[in-house]
C-alpha positions as CSV (number, residue, x, y, z in Angstrom):
1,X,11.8,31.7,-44.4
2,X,11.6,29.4,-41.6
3,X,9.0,29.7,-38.5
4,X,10.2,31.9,-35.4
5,X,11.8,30.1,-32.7
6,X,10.0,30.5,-29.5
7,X,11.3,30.5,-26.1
8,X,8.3,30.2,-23.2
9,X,10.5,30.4,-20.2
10,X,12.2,33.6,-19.8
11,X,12.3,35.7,-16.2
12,X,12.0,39.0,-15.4
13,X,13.1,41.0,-11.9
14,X,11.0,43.8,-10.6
15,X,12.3,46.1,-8.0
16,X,9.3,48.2,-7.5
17,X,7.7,44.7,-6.5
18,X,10.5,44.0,-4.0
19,X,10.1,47.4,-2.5
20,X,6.4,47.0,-1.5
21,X,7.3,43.7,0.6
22,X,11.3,45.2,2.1
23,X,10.4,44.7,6.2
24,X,7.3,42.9,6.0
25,X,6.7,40.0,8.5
26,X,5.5,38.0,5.2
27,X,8.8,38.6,3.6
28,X,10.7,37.4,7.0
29,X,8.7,34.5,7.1
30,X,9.2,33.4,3.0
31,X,12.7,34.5,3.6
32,X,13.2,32.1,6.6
33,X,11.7,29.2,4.7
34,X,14.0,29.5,1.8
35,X,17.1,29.6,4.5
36,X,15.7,26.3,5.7
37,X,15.3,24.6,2.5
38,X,18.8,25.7,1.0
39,X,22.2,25.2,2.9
40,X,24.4,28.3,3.6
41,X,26.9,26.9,0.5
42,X,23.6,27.5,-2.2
43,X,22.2,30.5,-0.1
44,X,25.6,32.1,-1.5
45,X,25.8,30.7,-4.9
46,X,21.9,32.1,-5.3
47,X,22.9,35.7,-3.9
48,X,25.5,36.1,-6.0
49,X,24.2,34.5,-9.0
50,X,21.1,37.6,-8.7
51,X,24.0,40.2,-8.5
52,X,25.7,38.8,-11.6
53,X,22.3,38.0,-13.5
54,X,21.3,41.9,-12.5
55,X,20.7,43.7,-15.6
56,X,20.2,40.3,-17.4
57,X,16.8,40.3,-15.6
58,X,15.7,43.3,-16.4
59,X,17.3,45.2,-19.1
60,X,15.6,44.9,-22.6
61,X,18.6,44.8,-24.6
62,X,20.3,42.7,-22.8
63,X,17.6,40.3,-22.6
64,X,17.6,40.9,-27.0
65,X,21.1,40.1,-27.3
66,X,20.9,37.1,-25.3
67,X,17.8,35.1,-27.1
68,X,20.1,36.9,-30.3
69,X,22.6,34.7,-29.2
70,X,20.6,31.8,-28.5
71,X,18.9,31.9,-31.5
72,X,15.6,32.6,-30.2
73,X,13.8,35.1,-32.5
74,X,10.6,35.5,-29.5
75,X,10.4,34.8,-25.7
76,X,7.5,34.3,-23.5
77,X,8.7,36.5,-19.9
78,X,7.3,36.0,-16.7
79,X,8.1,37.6,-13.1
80,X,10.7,36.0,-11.2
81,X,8.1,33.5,-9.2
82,X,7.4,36.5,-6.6
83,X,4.0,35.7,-6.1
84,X,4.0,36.4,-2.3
85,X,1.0,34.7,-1.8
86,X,0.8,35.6,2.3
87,X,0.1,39.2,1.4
88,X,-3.4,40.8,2.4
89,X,-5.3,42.6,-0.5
90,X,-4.3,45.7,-0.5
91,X,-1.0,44.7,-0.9
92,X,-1.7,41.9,-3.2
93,X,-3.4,43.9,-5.7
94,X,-0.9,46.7,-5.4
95,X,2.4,43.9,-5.6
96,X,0.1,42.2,-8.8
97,X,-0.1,45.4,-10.6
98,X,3.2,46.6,-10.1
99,X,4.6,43.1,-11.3
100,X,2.0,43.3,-14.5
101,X,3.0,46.9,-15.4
102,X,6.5,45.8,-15.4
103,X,6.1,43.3,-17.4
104,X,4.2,45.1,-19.9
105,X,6.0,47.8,-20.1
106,X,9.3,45.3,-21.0
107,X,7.3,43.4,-23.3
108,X,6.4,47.0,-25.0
109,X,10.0,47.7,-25.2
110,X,11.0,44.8,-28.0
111,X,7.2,44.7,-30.1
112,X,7.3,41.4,-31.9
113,X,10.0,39.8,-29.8
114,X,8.6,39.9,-26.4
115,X,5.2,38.4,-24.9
116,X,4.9,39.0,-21.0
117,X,3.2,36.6,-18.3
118,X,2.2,38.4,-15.0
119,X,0.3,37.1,-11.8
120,X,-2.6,37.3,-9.8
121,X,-3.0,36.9,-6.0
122,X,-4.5,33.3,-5.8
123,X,-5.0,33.6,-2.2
124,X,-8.1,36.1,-3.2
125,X,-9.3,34.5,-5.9
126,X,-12.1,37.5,-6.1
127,X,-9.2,39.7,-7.0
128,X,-7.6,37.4,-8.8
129,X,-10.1,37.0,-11.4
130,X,-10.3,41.1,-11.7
131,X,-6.7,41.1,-12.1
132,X,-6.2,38.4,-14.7
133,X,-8.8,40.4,-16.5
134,X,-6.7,43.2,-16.4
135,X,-3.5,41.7,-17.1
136,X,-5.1,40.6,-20.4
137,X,-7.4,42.5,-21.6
138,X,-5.7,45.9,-20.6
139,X,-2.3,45.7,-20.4
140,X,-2.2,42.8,-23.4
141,X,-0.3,40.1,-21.2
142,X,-1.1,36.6,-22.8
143,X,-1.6,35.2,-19.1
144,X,-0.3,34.2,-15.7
145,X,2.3,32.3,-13.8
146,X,1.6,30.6,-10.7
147,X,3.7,28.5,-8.4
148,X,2.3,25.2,-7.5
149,X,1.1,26.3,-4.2
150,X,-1.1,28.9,-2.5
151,X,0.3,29.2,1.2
152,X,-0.5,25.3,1.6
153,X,-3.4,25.2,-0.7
154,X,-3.2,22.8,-3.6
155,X,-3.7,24.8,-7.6
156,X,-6.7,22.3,-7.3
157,X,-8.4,23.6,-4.5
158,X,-12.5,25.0,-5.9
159,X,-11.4,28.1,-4.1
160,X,-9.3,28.7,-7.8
161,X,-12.2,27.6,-10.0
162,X,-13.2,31.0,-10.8
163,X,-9.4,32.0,-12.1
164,X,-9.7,29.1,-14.1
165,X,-12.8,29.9,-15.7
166,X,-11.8,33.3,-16.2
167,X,-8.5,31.7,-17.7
168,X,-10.9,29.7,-20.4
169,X,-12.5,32.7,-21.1
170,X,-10.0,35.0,-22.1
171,X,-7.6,32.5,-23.4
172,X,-5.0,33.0,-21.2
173,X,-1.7,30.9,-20.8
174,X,-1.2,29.5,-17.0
175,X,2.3,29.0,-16.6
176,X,3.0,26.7,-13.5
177,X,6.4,27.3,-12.3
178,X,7.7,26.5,-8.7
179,X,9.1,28.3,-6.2
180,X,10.5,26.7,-3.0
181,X,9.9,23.1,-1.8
182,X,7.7,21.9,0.4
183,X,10.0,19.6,1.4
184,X,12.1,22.1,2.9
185,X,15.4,21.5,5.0
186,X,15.3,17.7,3.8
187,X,16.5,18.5,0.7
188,X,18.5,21.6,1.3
189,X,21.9,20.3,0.8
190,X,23.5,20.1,-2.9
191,X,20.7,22.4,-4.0
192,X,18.8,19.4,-4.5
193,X,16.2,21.7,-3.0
194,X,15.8,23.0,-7.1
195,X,17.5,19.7,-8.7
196,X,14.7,17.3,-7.1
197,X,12.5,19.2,-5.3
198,X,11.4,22.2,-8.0
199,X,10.4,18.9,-10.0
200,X,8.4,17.5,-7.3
201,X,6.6,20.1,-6.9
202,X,5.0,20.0,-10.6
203,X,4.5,16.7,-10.2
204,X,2.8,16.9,-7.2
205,X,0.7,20.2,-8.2
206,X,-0.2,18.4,-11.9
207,X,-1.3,15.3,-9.9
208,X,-3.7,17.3,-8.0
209,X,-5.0,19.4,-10.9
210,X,-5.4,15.5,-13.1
211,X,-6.9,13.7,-10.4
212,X,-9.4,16.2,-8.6
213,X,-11.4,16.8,-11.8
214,X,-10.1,20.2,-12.7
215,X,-9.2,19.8,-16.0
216,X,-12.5,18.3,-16.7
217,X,-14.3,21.4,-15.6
218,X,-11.6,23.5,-17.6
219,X,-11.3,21.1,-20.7
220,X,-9.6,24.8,-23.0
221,X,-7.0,25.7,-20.0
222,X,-4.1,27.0,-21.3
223,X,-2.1,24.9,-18.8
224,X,1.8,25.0,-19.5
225,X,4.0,23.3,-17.1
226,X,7.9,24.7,-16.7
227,X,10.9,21.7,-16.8
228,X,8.7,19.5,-18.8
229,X,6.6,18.8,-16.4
230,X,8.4,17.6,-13.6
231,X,8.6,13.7,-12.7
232,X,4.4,13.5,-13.9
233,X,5.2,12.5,-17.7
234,X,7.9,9.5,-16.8
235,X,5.7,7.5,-14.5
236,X,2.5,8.5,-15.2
237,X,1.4,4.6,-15.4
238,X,1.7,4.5,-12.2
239,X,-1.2,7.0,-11.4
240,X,-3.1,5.1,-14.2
241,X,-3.1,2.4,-12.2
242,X,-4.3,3.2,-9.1
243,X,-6.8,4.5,-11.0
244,X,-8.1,1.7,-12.5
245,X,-8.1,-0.3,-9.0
246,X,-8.5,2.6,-6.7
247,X,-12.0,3.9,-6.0
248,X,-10.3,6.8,-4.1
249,X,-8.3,7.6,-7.2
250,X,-11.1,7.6,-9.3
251,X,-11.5,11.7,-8.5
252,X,-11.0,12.4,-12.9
253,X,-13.0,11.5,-15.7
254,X,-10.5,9.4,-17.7
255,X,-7.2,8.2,-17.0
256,X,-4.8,10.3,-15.6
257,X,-2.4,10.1,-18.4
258,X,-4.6,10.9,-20.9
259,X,-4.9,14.5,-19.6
260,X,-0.9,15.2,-20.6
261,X,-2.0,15.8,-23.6
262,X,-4.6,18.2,-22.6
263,X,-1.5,20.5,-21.3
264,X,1.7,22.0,-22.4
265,X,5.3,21.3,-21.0
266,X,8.7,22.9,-21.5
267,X,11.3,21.0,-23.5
268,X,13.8,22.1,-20.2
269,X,14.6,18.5,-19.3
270,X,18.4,18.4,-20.3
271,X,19.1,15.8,-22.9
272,X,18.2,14.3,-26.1
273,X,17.0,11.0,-24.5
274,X,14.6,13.0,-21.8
275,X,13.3,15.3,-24.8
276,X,11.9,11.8,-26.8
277,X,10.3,10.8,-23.9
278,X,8.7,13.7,-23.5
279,X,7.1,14.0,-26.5
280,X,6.5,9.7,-26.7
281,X,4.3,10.7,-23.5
282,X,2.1,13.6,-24.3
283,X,3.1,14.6,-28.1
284,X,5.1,16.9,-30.0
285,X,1.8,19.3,-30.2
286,X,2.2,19.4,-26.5
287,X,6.2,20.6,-26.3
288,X,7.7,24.2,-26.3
289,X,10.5,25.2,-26.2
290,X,11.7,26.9,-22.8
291,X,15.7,27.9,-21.6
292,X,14.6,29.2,-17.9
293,X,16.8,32.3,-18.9
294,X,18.8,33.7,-17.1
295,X,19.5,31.5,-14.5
296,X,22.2,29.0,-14.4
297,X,19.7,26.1,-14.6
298,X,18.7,27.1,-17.8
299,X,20.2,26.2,-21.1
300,X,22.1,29.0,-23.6
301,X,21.6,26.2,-26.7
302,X,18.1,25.6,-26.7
303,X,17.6,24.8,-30.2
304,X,20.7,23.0,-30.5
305,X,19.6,20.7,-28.1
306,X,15.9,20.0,-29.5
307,X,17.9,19.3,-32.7
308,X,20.3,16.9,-31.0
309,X,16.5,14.9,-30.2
310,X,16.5,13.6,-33.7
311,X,12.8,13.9,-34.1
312,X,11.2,14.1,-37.0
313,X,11.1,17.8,-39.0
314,X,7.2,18.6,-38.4
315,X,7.7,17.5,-34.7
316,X,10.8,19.5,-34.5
317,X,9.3,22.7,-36.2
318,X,6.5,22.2,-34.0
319,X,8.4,22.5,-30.6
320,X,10.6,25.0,-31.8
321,X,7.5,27.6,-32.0
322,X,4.7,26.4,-33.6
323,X,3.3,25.3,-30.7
324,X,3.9,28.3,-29.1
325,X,2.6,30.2,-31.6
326,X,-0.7,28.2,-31.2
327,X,-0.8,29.3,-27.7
328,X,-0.1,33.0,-27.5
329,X,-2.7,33.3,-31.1
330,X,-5.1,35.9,-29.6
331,X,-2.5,38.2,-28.0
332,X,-1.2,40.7,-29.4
């Protein structure tokens, strides 16, 4: 019998969470960003997409008979990246818990087939640590997704040290997943907002993460970064550069490309050609397989398309969900 195919990139909606932010100024304002970063032609094409993908994102047997479909025999489900990371603590903790229950009680729906992901409040890292305690050790979540910024402050920033550590110590996955683009109205027409920004936004959160020493004081992070990764794994000789001649790049132990294979990426990068790469880059131990499902960026042929790589049967096996195995071991 062959290994289970393992998808780490599914999504999940929860109301409840919506209703705690519904006329909040913090809500206005994230809502207001996201007009300015998307033109009114992909503001539409997003609203109606979420109407259509409705009970997709959160019904359990629809989510079943999809990764049926697909061929995907487990799936690794996070929140739809509503992090809300403007929210003061008493909502935070209330919005984080509401998002964790949800997901647990999904996950607890399909035993076996479903592993959940919630989130913490990064913006009070004292209560994020508590939470991600919670998450895991309570409610049996293997970990966390984060988006690649904290109201303007970098995943790197010390201020997060403590989630990390607490991350280490309980062997919990950190998804990094983006949502929005710094980059804002620039790139808002042709939804290149998600095409090139989402992207740039790993990239640029990795970067920070490599060259600030972070994964040096957290060599066991469960780091897993969505759509392979970003940009970060094609060029990364370019940061090993300046890092060799660059005294003000010198802020990590070792080169910065080394450290790729210190994390974990999706295999969500589209095509045969891109999914070599990948793994040429940081390994076939350091792919998973992810489909980003629901959403039309996603793929519906996941292992098709790590087949269509060509790469060699233990690699293969390996992405398909042995790697993903090896991450969730520990959670139930």
């Amino acid at each position: 019998m062959s290994a289970p195919v393992v998808d780490f990139h599914g999504h999940l909606a929860v109301p409840e969470a919506d209703a705690l932010v519904a006329g909040t100024g913090g809500l206005a304002a994230e809502l207001a960003a996201e007009q300015r970063a998307h033109s009114p032609a992909s503001l539409a094409a997003n609203r109606a997409q979420l109407r259509r993908l409705a009970g997709k994102l959160t019904d359990v047997g629809a989510r079943l008979a999809d990764l049926d479909a697909m061929g995907v025999d487990i799936q690794v489900v996070g929140p739809m990246p509503m992090h809300h990371y403007w929210a003061g603590p008493g909502l935070a903790v209330r919005l984080a818990r509401t998002v964790n229950e949800a997901v647990a009680g999904h996950r607890a729906a399909a035993p076996g087939r479903l592993y959940g992901l919630g989130t913490v409040p990064l913006q009070h890292p004292d209560l994020a640590v508590a939470l991600l305690d919670e998450a895991v050790t309570e409610l049996g979540l293997a970990g966390i997704s984060v988006s690649t910024t904290v109201e303007g402050r970098e995943l790197a920033d010390p201020a997060h040290d403590q989630v990390w550590q607490k991350a280490e110590e309980l062997g919990a996955v950190v998804f990094v997943h983006p949502w929005g683009c710094s980059l804002g109205d620039r790139l808002a027409s042709h939804y290149l907002g998600n095409t090139v920004g989402q992207p740039t936004e790993t990239t640029v959160a990795l970067s920070h993460l490599i060259f600030s020493g972070v994964l040096d004081r957290f060599p066991r992070l469960k780091l897993v970064a969505a759509h392979g990764g970003g940009y970060l794994p094609t060029y990364a000789g370019r940061s090993d550069h300046a890092w060799r001649v660059r005294p003000d790049a010198r802020g990590c132990a070792e080169p910065p490309s080394s450290y790729l294979r210190r994390m974990w990426f999706d295999a969500l990068v589209y095509t045969p050609r891109a999914l070599r790469h990948l793994v040429e880059e940081v390994g076939a131990d350091r792919v998973v397989l992810g489909t980003d499902h629901p959403f039309d960026m996603g793929v519906t042929d996941p292992v098709a398309r790590l087949d269509a790589a060509g790469l060699r049967p233990a690699d293969r096996d390996a992405i398909a969900g042995g790697n993903a195995l090896g991450l969730l071991k520990g959670h139930p």
